[in-house]
TORKE-225151 format. One line per 4 residues: for each residue x, y, z of N, C-alpha, C, CB. Coordinates in steps of 0.2 Angstrom, whole numbers, plus 5000, padded with zeros to 4 digits. Atoms other than C-alpha are relative to their C-alpha. Glycine has a CB too. Layout:
N
X:Y:Z:X:Y:Z:X:Y:Z:X:Y:Z ~ ...
END
This chain:
291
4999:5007:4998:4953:5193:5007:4995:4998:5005:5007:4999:5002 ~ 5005:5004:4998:4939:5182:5014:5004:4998:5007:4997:4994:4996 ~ 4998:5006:4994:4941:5175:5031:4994:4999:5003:5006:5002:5007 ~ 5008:5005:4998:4929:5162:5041:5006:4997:5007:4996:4991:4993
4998:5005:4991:4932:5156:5060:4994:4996:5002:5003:5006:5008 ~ 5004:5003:4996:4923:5146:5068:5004:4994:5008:4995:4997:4994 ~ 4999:5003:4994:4924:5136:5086:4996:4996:5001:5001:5004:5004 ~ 5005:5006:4999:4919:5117:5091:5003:4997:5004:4997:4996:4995
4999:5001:4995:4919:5108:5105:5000:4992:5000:4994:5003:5004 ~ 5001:5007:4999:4925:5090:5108:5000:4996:5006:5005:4998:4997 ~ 5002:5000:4992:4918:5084:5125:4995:5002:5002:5004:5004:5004 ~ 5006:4998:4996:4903:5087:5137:5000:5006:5002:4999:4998:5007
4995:4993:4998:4902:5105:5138:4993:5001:5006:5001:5008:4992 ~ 5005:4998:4994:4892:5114:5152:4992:5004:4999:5005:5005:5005 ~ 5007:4999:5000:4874:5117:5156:5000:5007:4995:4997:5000:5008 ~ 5001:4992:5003:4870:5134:5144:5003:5000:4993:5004:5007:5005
4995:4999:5008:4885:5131:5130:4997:4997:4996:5009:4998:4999 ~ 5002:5004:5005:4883:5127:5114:4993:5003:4999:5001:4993:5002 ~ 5005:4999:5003:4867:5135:5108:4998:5003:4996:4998:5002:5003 ~ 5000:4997:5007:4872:5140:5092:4997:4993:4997:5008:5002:4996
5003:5004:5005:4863:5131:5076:5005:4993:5001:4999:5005:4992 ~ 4997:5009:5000:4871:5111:5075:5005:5002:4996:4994:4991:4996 ~ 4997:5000:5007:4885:5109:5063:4999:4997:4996:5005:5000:5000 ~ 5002:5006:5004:4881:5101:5047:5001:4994:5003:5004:4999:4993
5002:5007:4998:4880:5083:5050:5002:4998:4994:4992:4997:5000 ~ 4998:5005:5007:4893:5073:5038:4999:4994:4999:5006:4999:4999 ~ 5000:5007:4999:4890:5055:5045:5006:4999:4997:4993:4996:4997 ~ 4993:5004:5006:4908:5050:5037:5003:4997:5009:5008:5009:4993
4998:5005:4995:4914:5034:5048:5008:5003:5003:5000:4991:4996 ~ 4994:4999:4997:4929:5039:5060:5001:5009:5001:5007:4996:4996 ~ 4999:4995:5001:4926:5057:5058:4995:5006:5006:4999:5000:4992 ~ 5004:4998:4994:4918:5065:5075:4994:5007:4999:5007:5003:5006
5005:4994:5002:4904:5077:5075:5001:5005:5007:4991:4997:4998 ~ 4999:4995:4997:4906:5092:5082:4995:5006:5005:5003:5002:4995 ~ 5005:4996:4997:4897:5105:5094:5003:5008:4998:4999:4999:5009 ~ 5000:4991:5001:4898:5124:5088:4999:5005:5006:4995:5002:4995
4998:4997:4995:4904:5136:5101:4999:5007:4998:5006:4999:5002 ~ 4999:4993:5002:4903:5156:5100:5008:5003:5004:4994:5005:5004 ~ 4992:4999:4997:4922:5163:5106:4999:5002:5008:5004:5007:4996 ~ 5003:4999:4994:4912:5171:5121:5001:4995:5003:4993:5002:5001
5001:5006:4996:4908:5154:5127:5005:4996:4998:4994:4997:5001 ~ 4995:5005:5000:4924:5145:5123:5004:5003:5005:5003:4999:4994 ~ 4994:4999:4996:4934:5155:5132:4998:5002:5010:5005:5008:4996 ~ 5003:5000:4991:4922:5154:5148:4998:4992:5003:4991:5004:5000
5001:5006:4998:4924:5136:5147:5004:4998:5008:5003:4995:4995 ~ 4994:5000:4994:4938:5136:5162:5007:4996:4998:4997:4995:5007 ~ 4993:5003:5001:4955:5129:5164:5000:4991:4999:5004:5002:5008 ~ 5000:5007:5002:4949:5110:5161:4998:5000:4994:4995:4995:5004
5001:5000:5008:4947:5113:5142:5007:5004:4999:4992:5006:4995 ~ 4995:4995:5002:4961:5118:5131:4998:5002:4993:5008:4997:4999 ~ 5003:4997:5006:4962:5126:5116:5006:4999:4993:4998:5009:5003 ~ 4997:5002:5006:4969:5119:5097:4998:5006:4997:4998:4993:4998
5004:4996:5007:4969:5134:5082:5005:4998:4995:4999:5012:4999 ~ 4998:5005:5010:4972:5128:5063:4998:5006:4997:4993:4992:4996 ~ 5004:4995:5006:4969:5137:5048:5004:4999:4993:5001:5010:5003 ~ 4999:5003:5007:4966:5134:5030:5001:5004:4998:4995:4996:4996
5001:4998:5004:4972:5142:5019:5001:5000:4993:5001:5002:5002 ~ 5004:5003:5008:4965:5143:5000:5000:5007:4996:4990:4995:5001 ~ 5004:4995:5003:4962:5153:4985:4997:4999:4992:5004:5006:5000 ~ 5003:5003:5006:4954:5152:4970:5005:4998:4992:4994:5005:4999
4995:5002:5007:4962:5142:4954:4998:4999:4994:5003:4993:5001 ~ 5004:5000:5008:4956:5145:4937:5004:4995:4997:5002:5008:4994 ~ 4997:5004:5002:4967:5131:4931:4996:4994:4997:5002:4998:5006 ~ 5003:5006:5004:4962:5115:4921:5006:4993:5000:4997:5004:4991
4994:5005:4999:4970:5098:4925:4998:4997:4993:4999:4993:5008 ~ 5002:5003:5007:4970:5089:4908:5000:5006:4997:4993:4995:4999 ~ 5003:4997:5004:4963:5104:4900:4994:4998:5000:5002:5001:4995 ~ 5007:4999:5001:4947:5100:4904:4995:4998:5010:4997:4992:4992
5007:5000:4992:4942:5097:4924:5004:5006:5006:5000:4990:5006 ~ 5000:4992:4995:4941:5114:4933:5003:4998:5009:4990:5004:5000 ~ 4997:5001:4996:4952:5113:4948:4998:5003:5005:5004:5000:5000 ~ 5002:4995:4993:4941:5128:4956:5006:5004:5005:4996:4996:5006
4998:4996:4996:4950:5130:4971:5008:4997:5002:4995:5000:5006 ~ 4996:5002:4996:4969:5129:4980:5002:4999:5005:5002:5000:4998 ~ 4999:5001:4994:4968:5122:4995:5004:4997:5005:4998:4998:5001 ~ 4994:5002:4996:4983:5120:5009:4999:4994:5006:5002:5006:5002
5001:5002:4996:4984:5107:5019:5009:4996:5000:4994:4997:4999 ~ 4994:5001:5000:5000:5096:5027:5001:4991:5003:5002:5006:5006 ~ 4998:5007:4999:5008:5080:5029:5003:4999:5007:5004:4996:4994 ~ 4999:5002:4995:5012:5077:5047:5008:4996:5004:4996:4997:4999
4996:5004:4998:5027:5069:5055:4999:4992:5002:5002:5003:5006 ~ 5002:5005:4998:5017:5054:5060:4995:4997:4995:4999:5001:5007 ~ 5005:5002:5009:5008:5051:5040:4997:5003:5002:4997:4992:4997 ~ 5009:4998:5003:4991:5060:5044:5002:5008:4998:4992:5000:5009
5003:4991:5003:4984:5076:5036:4999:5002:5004:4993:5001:4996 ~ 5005:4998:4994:4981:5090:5047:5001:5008:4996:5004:4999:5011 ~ 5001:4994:5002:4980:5107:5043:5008:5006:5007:4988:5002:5000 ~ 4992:4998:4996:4996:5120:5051:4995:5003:5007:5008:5009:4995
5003:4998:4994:4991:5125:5067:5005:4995:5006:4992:4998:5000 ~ 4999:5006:4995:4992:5116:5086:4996:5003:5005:5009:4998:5002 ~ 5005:4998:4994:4987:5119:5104:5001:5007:5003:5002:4996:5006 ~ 4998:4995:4996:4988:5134:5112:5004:5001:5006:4995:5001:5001
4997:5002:4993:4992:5127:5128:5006:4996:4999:4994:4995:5005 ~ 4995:5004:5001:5012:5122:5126:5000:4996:5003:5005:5001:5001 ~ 4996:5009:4997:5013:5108:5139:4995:4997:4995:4998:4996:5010 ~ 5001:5006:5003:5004:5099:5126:5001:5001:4993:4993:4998:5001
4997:4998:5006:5012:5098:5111:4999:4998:4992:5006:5000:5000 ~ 5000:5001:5006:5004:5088:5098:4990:4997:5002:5006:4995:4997 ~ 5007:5003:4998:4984:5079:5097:5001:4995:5003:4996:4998:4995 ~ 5001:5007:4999:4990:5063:5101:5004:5000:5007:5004:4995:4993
4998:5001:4992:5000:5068:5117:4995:4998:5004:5004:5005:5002 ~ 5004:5002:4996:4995:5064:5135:4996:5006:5003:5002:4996:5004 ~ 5004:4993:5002:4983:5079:5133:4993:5000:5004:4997:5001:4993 ~ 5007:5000:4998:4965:5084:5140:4996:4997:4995:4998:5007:5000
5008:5003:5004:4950:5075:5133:4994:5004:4998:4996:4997:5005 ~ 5007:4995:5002:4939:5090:5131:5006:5006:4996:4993:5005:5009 ~ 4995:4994:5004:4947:5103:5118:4995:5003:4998:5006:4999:4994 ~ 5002:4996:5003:4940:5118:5109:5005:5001:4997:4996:5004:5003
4998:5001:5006:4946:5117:5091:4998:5007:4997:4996:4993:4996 ~ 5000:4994:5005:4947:5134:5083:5003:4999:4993:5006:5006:5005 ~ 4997:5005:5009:4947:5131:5063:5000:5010:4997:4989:4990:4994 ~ 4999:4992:5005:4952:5148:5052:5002:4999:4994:5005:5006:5003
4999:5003:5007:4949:5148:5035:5003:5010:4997:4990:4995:4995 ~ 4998:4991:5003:4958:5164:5023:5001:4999:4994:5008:5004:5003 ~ 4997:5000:5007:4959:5168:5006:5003:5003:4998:4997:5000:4997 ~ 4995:4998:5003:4972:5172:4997:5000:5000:4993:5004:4997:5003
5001:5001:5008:4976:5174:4980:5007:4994:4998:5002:5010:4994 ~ 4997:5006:5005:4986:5161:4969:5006:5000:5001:4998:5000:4992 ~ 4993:4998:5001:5001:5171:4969:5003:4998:5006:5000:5007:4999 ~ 4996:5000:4992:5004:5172:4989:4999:4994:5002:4996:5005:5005
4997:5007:4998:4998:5155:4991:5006:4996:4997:4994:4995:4999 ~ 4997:5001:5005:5010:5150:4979:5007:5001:5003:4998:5004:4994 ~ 4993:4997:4996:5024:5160:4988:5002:4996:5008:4998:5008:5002 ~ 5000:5004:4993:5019:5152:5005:5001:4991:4999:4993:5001:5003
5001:5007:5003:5019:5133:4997:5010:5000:4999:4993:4998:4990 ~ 4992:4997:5002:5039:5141:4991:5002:4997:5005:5002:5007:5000 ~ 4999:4995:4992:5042:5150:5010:5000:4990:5003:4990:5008:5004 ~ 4999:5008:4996:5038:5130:5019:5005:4997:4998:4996:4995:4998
4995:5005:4998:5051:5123:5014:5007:5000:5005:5002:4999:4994 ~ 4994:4995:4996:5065:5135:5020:4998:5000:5009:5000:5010:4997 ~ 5004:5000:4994:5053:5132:5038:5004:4996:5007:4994:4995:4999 ~ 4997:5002:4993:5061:5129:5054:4998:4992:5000:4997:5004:5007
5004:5007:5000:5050:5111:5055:4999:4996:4993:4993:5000:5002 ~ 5001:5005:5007:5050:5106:5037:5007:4994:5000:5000:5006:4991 ~ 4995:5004:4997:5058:5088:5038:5000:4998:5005:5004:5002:5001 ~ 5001:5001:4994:5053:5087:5055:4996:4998:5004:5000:5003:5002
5009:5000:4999:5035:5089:5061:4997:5002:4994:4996:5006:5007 ~ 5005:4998:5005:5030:5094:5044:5005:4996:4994:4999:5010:5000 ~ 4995:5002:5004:5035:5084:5030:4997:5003:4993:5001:4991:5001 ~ 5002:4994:5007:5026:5094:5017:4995:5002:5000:5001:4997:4993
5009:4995:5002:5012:5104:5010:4999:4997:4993:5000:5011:4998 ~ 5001:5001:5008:5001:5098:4998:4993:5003:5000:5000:4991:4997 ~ 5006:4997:5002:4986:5103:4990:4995:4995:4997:5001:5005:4995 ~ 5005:5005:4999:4969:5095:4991:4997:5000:4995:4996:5000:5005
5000:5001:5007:4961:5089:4975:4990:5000:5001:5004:4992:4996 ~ 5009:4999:4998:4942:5096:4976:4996:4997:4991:4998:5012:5001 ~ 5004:5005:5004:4938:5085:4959:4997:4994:5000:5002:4998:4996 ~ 5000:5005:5002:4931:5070:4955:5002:4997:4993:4994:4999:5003
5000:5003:5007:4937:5059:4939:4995:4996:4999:5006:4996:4997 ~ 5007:5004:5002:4926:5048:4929:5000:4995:5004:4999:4998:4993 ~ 5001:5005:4994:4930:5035:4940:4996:4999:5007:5005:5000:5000 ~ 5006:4998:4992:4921:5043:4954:5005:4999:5006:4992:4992:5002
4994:5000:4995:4937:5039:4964:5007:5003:5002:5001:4996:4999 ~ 4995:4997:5001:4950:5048:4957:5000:5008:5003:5002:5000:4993 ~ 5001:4992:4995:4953:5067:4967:4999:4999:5005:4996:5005:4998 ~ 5004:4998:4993:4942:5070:4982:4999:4995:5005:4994:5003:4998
5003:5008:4999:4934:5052:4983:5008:4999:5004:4997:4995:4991 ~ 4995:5005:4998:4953:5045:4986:5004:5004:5004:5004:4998:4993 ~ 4999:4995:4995:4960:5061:4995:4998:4999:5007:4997:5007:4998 ~ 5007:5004:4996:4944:5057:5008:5006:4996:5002:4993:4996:4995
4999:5007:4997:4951:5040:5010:5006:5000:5002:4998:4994:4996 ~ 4993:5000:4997:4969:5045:5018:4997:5003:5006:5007:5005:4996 ~ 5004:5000:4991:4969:5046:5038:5003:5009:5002:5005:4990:5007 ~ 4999:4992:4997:4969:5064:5046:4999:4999:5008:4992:5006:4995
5000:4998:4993:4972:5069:5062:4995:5004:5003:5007:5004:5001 ~ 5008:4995:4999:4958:5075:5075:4995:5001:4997:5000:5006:5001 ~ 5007:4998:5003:4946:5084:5069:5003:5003:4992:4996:5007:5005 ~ 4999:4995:5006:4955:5089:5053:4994:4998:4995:5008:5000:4996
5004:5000:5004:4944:5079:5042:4993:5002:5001:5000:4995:4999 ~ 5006:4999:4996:4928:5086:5050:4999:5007:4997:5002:4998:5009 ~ 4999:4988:5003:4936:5106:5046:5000:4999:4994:5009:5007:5003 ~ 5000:4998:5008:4940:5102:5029:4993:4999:4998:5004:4995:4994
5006:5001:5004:4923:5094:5023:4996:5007:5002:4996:4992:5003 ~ 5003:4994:4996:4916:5108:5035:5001:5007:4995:5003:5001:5008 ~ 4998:4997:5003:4924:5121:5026:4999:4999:4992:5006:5000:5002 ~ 5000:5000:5007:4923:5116:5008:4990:5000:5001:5007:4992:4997
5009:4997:5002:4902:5115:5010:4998:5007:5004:4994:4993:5004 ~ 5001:4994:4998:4902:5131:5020:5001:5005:4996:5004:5001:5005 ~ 4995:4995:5004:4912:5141:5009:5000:4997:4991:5008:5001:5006 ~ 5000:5002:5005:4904:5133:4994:5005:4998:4996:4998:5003:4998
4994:5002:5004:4920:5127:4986:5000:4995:4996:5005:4999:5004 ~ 5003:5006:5005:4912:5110:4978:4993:5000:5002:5003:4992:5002 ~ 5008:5002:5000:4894:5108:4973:4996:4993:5006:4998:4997:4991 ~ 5004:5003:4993:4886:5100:4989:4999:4991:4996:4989:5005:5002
5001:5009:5003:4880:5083:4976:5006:4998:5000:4997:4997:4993 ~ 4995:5000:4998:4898:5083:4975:5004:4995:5004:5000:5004:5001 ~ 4997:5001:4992:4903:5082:4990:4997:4994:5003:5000:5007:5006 ~ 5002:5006:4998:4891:5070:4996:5003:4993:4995:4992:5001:5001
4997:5004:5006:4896:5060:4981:5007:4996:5002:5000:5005:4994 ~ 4993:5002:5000:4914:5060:4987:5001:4997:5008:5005:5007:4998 ~ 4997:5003:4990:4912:5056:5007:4996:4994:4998:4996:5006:5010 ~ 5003:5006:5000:4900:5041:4999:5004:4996:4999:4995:4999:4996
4994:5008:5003:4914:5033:4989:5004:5000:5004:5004:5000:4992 ~ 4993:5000:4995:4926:5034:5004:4995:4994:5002:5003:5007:5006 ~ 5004:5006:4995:4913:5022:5014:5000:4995:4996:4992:5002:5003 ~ 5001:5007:5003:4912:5009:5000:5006:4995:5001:4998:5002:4992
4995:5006:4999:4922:4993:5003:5003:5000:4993:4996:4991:5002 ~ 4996:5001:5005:4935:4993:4991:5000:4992:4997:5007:5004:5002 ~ 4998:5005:5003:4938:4979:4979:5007:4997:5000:5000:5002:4995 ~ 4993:5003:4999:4954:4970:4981:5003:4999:4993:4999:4992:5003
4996:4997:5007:4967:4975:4969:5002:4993:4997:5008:5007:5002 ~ 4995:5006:5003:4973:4962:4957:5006:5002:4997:4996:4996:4994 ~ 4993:5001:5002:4990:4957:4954:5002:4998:4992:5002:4994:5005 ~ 4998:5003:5008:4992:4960:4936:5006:4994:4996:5002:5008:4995
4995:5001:4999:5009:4955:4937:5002:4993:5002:5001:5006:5003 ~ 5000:5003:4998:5007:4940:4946:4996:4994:4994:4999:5003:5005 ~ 5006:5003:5006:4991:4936:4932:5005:4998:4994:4992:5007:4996 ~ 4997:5002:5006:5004:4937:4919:5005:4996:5000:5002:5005:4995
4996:5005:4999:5016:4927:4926:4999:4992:5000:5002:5001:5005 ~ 5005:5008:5000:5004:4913:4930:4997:4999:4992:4992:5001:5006 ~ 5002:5001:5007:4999:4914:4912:5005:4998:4997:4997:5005:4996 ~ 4994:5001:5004:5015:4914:4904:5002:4995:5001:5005:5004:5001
5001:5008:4999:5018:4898:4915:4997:4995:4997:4998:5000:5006 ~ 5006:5005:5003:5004:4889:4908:5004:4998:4992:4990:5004:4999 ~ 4999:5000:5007:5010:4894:4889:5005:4994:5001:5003:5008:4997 ~ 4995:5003:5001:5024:4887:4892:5003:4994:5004:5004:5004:4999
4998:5006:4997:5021:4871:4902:4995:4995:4997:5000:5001:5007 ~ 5006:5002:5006:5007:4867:4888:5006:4995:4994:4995:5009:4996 ~ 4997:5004:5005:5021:4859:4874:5004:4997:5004:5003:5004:4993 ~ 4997:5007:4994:5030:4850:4890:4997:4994:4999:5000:5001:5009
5004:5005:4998:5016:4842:4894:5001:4995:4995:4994:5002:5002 ~ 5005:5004:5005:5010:4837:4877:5009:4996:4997:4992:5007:4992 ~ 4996:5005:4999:5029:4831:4875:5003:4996:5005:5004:5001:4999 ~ 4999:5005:4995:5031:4822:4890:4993:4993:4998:5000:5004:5008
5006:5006:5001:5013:4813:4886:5004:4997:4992:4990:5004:4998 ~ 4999:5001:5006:5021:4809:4867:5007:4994:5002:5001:5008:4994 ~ 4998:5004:4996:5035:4802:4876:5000:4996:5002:5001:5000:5002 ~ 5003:5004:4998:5027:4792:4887:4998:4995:4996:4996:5002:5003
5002:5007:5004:5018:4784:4874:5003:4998:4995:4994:4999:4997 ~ 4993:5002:5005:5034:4781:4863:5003:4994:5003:5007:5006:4998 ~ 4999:5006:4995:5040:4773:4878:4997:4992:5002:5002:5002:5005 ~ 5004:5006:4998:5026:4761:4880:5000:4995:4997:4994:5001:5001
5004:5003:5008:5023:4757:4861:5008:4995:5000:4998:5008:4991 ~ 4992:5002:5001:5045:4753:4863:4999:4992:5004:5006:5007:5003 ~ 5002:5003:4994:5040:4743:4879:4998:4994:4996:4995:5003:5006 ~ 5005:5004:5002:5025:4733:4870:5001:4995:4994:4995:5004:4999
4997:5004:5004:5036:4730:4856:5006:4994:5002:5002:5004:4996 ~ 4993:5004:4997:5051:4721:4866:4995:4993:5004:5006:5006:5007 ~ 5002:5006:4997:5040:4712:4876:4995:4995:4995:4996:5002:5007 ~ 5004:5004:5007:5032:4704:4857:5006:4996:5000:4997:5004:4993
4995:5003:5004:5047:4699:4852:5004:4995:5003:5005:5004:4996 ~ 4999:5007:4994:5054:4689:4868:4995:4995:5000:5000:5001:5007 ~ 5007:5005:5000:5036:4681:4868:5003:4995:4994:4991:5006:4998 ~ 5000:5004:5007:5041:4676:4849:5007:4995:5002:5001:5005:4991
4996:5000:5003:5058:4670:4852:5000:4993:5005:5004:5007:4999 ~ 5001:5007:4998:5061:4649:4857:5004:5001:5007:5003:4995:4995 ~ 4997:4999:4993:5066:4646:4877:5007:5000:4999:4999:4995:5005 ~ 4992:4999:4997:5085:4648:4881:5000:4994:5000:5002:5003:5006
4998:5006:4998:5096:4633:4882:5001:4999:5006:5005:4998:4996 ~ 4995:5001:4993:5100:4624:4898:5006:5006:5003:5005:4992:4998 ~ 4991:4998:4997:5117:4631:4899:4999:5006:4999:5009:4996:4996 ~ 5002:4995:5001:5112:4648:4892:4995:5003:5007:4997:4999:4993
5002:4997:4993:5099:4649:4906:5002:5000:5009:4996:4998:4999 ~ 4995:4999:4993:5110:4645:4920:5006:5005:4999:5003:4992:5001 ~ 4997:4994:4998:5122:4657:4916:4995:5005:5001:5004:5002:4994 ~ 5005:4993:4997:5108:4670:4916:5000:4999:5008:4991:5001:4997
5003:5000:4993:5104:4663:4933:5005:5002:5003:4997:4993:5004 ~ 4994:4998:4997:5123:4663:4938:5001:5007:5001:5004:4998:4996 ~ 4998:4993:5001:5125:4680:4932:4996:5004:5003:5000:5003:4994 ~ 5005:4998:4997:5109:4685:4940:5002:5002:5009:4996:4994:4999
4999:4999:4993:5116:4679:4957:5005:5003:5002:5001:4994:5002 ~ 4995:4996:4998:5132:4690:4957:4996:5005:5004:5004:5004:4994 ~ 5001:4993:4995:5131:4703:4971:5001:5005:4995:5007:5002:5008 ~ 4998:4995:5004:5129:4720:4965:5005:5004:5003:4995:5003:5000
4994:4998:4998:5146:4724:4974:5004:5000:4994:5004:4997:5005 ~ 4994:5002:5006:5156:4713:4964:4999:5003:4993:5001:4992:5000 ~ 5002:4997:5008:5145:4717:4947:5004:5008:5000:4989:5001:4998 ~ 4996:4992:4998:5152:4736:4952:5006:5000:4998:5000:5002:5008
4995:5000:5001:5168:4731:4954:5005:4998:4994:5001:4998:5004 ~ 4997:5003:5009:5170:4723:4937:5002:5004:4996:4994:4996:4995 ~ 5001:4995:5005:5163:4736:4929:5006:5007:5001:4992:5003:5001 ~ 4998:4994:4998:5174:4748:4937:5009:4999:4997:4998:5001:5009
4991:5001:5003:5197:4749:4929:5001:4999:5006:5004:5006:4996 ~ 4996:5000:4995:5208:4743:4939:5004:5008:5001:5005:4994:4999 ~ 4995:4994:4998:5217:4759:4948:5005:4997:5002:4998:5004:5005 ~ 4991:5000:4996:5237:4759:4952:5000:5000:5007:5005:5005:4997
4998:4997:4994:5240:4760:4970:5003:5006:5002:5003:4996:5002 ~ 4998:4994:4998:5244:4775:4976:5007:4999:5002:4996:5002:5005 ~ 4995:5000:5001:5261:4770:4983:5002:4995:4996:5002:5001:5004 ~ 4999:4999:5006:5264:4762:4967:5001:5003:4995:4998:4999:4998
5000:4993:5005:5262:4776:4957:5007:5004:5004:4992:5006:5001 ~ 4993:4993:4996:5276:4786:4972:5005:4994:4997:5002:5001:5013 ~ 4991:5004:5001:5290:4771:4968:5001:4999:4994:5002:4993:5003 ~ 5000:4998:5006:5287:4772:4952:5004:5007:4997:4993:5000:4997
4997:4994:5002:5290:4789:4951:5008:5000:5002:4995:5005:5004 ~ 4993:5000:4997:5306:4787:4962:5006:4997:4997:5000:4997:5007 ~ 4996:5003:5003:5313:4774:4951:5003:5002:4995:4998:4995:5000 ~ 4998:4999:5007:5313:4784:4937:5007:5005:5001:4992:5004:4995
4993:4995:4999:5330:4793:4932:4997:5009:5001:5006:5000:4991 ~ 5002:4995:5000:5329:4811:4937:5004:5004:4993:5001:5004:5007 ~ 4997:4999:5008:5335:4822:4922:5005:5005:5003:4995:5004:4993
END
């Protein structure tokens, strides 16, 4: 079984450290670049550094998603208490109990990679759940998708673009080009399409509503316009046939005027049945024989 450690430095370190080769250079936005340590000189930093160990572990997956894109490898990683990705580990030092507490500013990041076979990872992905912390500080294990689909976005690309705690995104990429796990164009390939400004998703759902609307406010319209000009053509006919028809008599048009001048109370009140009175209706009732 393969193992890989390595040690990096987040902070100013002191005159002499640090004189191992650089670490790759990912340039990926929000993702810190690291200084490579020897163990010697990490643990001769002093008591103003602490010390964080992680460790991946992976093993190789003959597998095929679809039946046709080679999954390579299966790699462990964890979902957080607080949403990010991190890999199981923590500090060394217990008064500080997570990255985001009120911690030291200079750490030394101990990252351990191990392979395993399929079987035992397999067992261990089991074994988590039954975990003292699962549910807690660990809300699950999942496994990181070292493809790309045709889309150029789907797997790795879109994995990539979920937020990770510290330095985890820093140890995975690190790890997966170290330990050849994806073809290098790959990989650059997949930290490119994380940096691209996404497109703004459309609201299919929303598109077909608003369409469906149109359909069916299209034979309104065109019967409300058909309408309209029934009523005009009705209009243009009425006002012909008054045009044709000889002035009103005297007395004929003084009633109109009369009737004209009614308040619109009383016109109301015309129109409206007389009602019985209310106590009319009680002495009525009283007068009648009971049975």
């Amino acid at each position: 079984m393969a193992a890989m450690g390595a040690m990096a430095a987040l902070g100013a370190l002191p005159a002499g450290a640090g004189a191992l080769p650089p670490l790759p250079t990912l340039g990926v936005p929000g993702v810190p670049e690291l200084k490579p340590l020897t163990r010697y000189e990490a643990m001769r930093l002093g008591p103003g550094w602490s010390h964080s160990c992680h460790a991946m572990l992976y093993a190789p997956n003959p597998g095929m998603l679809f039946g046709r894109i080679p999954l390579r490898y299966a790699v462990l990683m964890q979902m957080r208490f607080d949403g990010l990705l991190g890999f199981p580990g923590g500090f060394v030092d217990r008064r500080y109990w997570s990255l985001e507490d009120e911690g030291p500013h200079r750490v030394v990041a101990h990252f351990y990679a191990r392979q395993l076979t399929l079987e035992e990872l397999h067992t261990i992905e089991i074994s988590a759940v039954h975990s003292r912390d699962h549910g807690l500080e660990v809300m699950g294990m999942v496994r990181v998708p070292l493809y790309t689909q045709k889309d150029r976005m789907g797997g790795l690309p879109n994995f990539l673009g979920n937020s990770f705690v510290g330095t985890a995104k820093f140890q995975l990429l690190f790890a997966l080009k170290i330990l050849n796990m994806v073809p290098e164009e790959k990989l650059a390939e997949a930290v490119a399409a994380t940096q691209k400004p996404k497109k703004p998703a459309i609201d299919h759902a929303a598109a077909a509503a608003a369409k469906a609307a149109n359909e069916l406010a299209g034979p309104a319209r065109a019967g409300n316009e058909f309408q309209d000009s029934a009523e005009n053509q009705a209009a243009a006919q009425a006002a012909a046939e008054l045009a044709e028809q000889p002035a009103a008599a005297p007395e004929s048009q003084a009633a109109l005027e009369q009737l004209a001048a009614v308040p619109v109370a009383e016109a109301v009140a015309a129109e409206q049945p007389v009602q019985p009175r209310a106590d009319a209706a009680a002495e009525q009732a009283v007068a009648e024989p009971m049975e």
